[in-house]
Structures are given as structure tokens and as C-alpha cells.
Phi, psi and omega in degrees: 000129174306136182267172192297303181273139183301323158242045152271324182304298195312309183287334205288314175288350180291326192277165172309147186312295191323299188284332160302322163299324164318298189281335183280320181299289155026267203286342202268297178332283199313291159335266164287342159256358195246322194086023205278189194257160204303294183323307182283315187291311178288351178281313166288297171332358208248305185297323163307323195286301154329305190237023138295319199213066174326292190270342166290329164301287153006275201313307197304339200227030186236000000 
């Protein structure tokens, strides 16, 4: 599923499968267990992805 915000999409689309898996696992936690509304939740996921895995993201965005 395509995220909400045009750029939380645009970086989403830079990542790798592993790390795009990453972000889905996240967004649906952040989401159906944390409760947050879907746009905060895929926002943060993006930021979760960011600092779990700092120089492979990087990379993804250079």
C-alpha cells in the first residue's frame, strides 16, 4: 500500500525490500497497536527505519 504523504511515498520508494519491510512492519505496529492515525504512523515508520539502520538508508537516498 502506497503511504499517505507524498514524501514519506518518495523516501519509502528509495528503500531496499528488507528495509521497505521494515517500514511496513512499523507503520502497521505504530498503527493497529500504538493506535496512532495511518499519516503518523507511516511518518514515523520512515523515522524508525532512519535510525535503526542509519548508513543503509543513507546510502538509499544519495
Amino acid at each position: 500500500m502506497k503511504p499517505v504523504y507524498e514524501l514519506v511515498a518518495a523516501m519509502v520508494a528509495c528503500l531496499t525490500y528488507d528495509l521497505y519491510e521494515l517500514f511496513q512492519e512499523r507503520a502497521a505496529i505504530r498503527h493497529y497497536d500504538g493506535g496512532q492515525s495511518r499519516e503518523l504512523a507511516e511518518a514515523m515508520a520512515v523515522l524508525d527505519v532512519i535510525h535503526l539502520n542509519r548508513k543503509q538508508t543513507c546510502n538509499c537516498w544519495q
